[in-house]
NUVOLUM-761459 format. One record per residue (C-alpha): residue in one letter; x, y, z. Coordinates in steps of 0.001 Angstrom, whole numbers, plus 500000, padded with zeros to 6 digits. Example, Ala and Ser with C-alpha at 12.3 -4.5 7.8 and 13.67 -1.06 7.14 Angstrom:
BEGIN
A512300495500507800;S513670498940507140;
END
This chain:
BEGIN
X099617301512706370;X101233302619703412;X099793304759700553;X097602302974697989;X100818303809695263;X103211302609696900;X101222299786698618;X100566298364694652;X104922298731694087;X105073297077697204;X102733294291695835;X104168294088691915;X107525293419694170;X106153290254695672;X104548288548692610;X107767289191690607;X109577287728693105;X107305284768693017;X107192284337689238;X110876284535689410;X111566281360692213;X108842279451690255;X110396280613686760;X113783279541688279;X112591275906688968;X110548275427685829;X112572277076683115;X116082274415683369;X114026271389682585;X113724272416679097;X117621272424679202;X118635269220680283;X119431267675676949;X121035270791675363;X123060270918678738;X124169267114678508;X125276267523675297;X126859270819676022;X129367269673678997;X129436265983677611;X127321264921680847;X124681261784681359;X121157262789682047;X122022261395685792;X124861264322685809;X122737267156684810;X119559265995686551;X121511267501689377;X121086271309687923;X117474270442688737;X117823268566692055;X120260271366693507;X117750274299693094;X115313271659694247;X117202270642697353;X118368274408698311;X114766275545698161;X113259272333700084;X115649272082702974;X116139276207703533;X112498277677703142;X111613276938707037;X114901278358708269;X115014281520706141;X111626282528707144;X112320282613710746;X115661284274710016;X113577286596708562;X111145286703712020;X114170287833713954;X116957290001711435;X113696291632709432;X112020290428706682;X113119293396704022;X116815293107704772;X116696289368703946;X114521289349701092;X116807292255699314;X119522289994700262;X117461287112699116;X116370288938695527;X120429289979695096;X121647286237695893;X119150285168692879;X120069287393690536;X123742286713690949;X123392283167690747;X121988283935687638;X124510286008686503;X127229282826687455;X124948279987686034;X125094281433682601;X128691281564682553;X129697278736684571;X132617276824682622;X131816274151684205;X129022271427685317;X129935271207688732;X130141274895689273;X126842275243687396;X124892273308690086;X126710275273692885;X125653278332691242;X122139276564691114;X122185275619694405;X123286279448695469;X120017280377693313;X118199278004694993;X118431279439698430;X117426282606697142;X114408281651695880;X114389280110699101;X113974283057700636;X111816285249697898;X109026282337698127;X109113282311702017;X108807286174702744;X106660287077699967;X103901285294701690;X104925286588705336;X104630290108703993;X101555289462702487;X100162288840705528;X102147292108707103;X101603294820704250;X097572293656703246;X094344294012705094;X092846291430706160;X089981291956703900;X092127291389701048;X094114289076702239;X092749286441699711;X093076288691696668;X096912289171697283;X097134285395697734;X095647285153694653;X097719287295692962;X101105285556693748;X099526281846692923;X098510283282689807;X102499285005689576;X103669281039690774;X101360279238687839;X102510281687685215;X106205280909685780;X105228276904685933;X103700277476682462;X106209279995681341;X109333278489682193;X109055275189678925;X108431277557676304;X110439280651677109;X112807278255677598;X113021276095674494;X112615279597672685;X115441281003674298;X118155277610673837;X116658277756670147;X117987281282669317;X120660282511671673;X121921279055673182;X121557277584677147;X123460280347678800;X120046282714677862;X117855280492679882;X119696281837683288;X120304285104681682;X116767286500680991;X116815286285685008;X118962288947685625;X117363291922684567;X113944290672685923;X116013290007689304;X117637293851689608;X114302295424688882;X112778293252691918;X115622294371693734;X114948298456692552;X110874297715693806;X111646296327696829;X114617298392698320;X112305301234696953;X108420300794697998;X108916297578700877;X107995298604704708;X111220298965706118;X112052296903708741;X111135298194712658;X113813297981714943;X113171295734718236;X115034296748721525;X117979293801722096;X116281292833724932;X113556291807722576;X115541289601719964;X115753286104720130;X118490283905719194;X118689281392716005;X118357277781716299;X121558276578714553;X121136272888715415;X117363272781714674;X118462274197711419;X120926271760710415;X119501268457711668;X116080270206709916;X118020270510706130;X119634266869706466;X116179265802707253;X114121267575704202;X117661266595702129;X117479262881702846;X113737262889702368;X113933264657698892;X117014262571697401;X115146259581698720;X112108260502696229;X113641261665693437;X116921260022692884;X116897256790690866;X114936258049688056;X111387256346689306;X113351252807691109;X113094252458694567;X116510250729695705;X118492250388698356;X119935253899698687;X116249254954698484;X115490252843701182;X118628254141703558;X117825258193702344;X114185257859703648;X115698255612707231;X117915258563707476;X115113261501707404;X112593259573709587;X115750259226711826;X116616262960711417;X113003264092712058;X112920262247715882;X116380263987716201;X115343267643714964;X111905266741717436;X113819266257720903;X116232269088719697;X113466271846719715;X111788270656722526;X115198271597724437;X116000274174722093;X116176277474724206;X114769279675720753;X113366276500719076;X113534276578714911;X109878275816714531;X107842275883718278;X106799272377717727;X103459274062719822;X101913275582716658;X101382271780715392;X098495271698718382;X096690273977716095;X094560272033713903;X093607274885711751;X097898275235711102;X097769271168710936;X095117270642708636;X095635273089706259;X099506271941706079;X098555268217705647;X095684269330702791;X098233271740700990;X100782268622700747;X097880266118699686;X096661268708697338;X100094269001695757;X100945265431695728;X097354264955693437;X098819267940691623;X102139266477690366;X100824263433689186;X099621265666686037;X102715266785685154;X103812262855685950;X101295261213683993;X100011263899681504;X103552262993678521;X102846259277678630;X099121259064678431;X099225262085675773;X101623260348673593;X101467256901674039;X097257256566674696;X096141259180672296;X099127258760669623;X099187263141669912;X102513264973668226;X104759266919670564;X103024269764669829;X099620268948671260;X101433267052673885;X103055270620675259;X100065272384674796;X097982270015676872;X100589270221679621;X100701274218679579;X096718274300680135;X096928273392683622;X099540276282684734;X097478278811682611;X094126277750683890;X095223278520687625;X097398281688686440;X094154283256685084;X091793281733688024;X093945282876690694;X093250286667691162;X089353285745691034;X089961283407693312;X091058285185695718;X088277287740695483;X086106284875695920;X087910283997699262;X087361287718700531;X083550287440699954;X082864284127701412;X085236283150703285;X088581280596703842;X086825277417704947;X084003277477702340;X085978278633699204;X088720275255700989;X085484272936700777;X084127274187697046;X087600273848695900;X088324270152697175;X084981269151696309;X086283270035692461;X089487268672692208;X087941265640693667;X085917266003690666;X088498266205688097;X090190263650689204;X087335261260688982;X086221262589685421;X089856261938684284;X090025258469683900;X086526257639683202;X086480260352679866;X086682257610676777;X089769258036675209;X088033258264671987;X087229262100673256;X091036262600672285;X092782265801673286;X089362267474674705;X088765264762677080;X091382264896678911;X091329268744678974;X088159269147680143;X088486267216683824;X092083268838683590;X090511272569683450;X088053271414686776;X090917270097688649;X093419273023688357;X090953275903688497;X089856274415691768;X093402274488692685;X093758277927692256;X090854278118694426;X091962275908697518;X095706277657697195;X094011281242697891;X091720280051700285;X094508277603702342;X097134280368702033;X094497282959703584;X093610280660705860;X097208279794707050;X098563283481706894;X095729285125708966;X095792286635712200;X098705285389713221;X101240286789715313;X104003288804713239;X107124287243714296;X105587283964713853;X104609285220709882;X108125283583708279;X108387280361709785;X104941279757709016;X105254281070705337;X108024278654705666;X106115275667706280;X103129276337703965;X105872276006701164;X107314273686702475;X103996271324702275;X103931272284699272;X106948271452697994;X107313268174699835;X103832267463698290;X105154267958694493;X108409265877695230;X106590263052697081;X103577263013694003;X106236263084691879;X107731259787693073;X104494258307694812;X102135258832692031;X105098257763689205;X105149254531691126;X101481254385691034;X101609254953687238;X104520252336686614;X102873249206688552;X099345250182687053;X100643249700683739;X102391246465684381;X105302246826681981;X108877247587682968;X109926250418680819;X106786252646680669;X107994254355677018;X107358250798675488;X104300250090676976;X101110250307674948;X098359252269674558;X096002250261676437;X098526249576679403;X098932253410679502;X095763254146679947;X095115251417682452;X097905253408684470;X096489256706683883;X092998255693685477;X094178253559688349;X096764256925689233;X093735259357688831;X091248257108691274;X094303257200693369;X094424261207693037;X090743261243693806;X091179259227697358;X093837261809698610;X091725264831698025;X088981262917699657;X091290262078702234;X092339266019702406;X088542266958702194;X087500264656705694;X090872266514706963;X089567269754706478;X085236269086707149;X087001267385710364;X089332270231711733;X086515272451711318;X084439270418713169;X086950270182716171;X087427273902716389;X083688274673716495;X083009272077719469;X086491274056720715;X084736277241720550;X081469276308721976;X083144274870725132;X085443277515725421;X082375279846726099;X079807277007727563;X081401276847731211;X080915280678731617;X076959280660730103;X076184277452732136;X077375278873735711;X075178281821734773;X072478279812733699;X072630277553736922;X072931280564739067;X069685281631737944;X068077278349737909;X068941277774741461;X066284278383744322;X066901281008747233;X066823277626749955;X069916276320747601;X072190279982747163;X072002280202751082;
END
């Protein structure tokens, strides 16, 4: 174990590595229409320099973290921290719109890598006892560069131009890089005899999979057309293909085994329910703001930073909480409240104004800070180490396909609930009708993630009973039995 010093480096490493892959997705949205105008693009065109960090961080995250199982987890996230950082470096002075998303796409995969090995070396580097604090720690680091990102951003275009916005990511990116070539456990060396090989076709056919999957959701600006249609026919085709490939994969990409565990199970399909719930928010929260309650753009961004900031600030409690009492109760208090907000949502009168919808918005996202300690904890536990990437992997990976499904599921939702073809012309009352039917919506899936969780539990008690009842019941019947019958 290292020294308490350099043990705190070690951890100030890992949350700036997670506010900067979360600051990195975050911070270009505020650019879009400054970048349009700026290479003479449509918003279709630049959407990309959002959907190519997107994509590179979606389709990468499992296979980085179990290159990072097998070549060591510090050499790849130094590599990983120095990839970022020059990507950076080439997105602010890319010439060019087509080499800015390739730069993006480069930064992408190193964020890639920073969000998937911060959480394995969590779970290497921090005693189990405080596990959940250090959990909460980098979900309060991943909410503060959600929240960040809009307003550093517009602050930044407004006074040194777009170029700053990828800029201000380079100096935060070297001094990473300084922290964790500096105070992060260097990697042990493994006899040869004990390295495994990489699963290059589980790899690939996994990335055109998550690929096909994400472009399916999120191109087409909210429509669900054709191409839509063929993307998503593509990744349920490429997920049976990547299936039979690791089942005769020699050193499978994921060990399609671990998927038996319904504590891994559960808490993968409640992370991506929980995020789905989450997006729809951000989704909604511009429409209903505007359009519903007739706010300015000022209130509007204020109202949609109080979500990020409530789980920044919740998150280190919440992780002390986890510590205390434990993963599966802190996982059932926290679904029981987002459940919560999301049914006070859309029954707050809309007369309440700004504080009405706050309110149920504070519930829901505190508790979210809550369930991602506890889940992460949970997840990232007592499990063996060269399994600790690929798993770290996956959680994000939930996570992420949770935010880009809610944020095509949920828009959907929205859009038919109001009843109106172009939702910026539809009025107040439709907009509100939308809001509550998406919210009662939200409310289901958490419910849905809640009987998930209350029934996984209840499976792996009944597991753990039986697992010990044969051995106490030949005991007991040995003892019960008469001399006439043991002769």
């Amino acid at each position: 174990m290292q020294p308490a010093a350099s043990s705190r480096w070690a951890l100030a490493c890992l949350a700036l590595s997670m506010l900067l892959s979360s600051l990195g997705t975050s911070i270009a949205n505020v650019g879009l229409p400054t970048l349009a105008k700026a290479f003479s693009a449509s918003f279709q065109q630049v959407q990309w320099i959002v959907l190519a960090y997107l994509l590179a961080t979606t389709t990468l995250i499992v296979s980085v973290g179990r290159l990072g199982d097998i070549t060591g987890r510090r050499r790849l996230l130094l590599a990983g921290i120095f990839l970022f950082t020059l990507a950076s470096l080439f997105c602010a002075v890319a010439p060019t719109l087509s080499l800015l998303i390739a730069a993006r796409s480069a930064q992408g995969l190193g964020a890639a890598i920073m969000m998937a090995l911060t959480l394995a070396f969590v779970g290497e580097m921090v005693p189990k006892e405080k596990t959940g604090t250090a959990m909460g720690l980098l979900g309060s680091m991943s909410a503060i560069g959600t929240a960040l990102g809009p307003s550093l951003g517009g602050v930044l275009i407004s006074g040194f131009g777009w170029p700053a916005i990828f800029l201000v990511k380079v100096p935060l990116g070297i001094f990473a890089f300084v922290l964790a070539r500096r105070f992060l456990p260097v990697d042990r060396q493994r006899p040869k005899t004990d390295r495994t090989g990489f699963d290059y076709l589980g790899k690939l056919l996994l990335a055109l999979t998550l690929a096909a999957y994400a472009l399916a959701m999120t191109i087409g600006r909210g429509s669900f057309g054709p191409l839509n249609l063929v993307l998503l026919l593509v990744a349920v085709a490429g997920a049976g293909c990547f299936v039979l490939a690791e089942t005769r994969a020699e050193f499978p990409l994921v060990r399609l085994k671990m998927f038996r565990s319904l504590a891994l199970s559960s808490s993968l399909a409640t992370n991506m329910l929980v995020s789905t719930v989450l997006m729809a928010t951000l989704v909604v929260a511009p429409f209903y703001l505007s359009r519903a309650l007739g706010l300015n753009a000022a209130f509007v961004g204020m109202a949609m930073s109080v979500g990020p900031l409530v789980a920044a600030v919740t998150g280190v409690p919440a992780g002390r909480m986890v510590d205390r009492c434990g993963t599966y109760r802190i996982t059932i208090i926290a679904l029981i409240g987002m459940a919560l907000g999301a049914c006070l949502l859309p029954m707050m009168p809309a007369t309440l104004g700004f504080l009405g919808y706050i309110a149920p918005l504070i519930v829901l996202t505190a508790h979210y800070a809550l369930f991602q300690a506890a889940n992460n904890t949970a997840v990232m536990t007592d499990i063996h180490p060269d399994q600790r990437g690929v798993i770290a992997g996956l959680l994000n990976l939930s996570r992420n396909l949770g935010l880009i499904t809610g944020a095509s599921v949920m828009g959907a939702v929205f859009a038919h609930a109001t009843r109106t073809i172009d939702i910026t012309a539809a009025s107040a009352a439709a907009v509100a009708t939308g809001m509550r039917t998406t919210f009662f919506v939200a409310a289901t899936l958490i419910l849905v993630a809640l009987a998930i969780a209350v029934a996984a539990h209840a499976r792996l008690k009944v597991r753990s009973v039986g697992s010990i009842a044969p051995h106490q019941r030949a005991v007991q019947d040995q003892r019960n039995r008469s001399p006439d019958e043991t002769q």
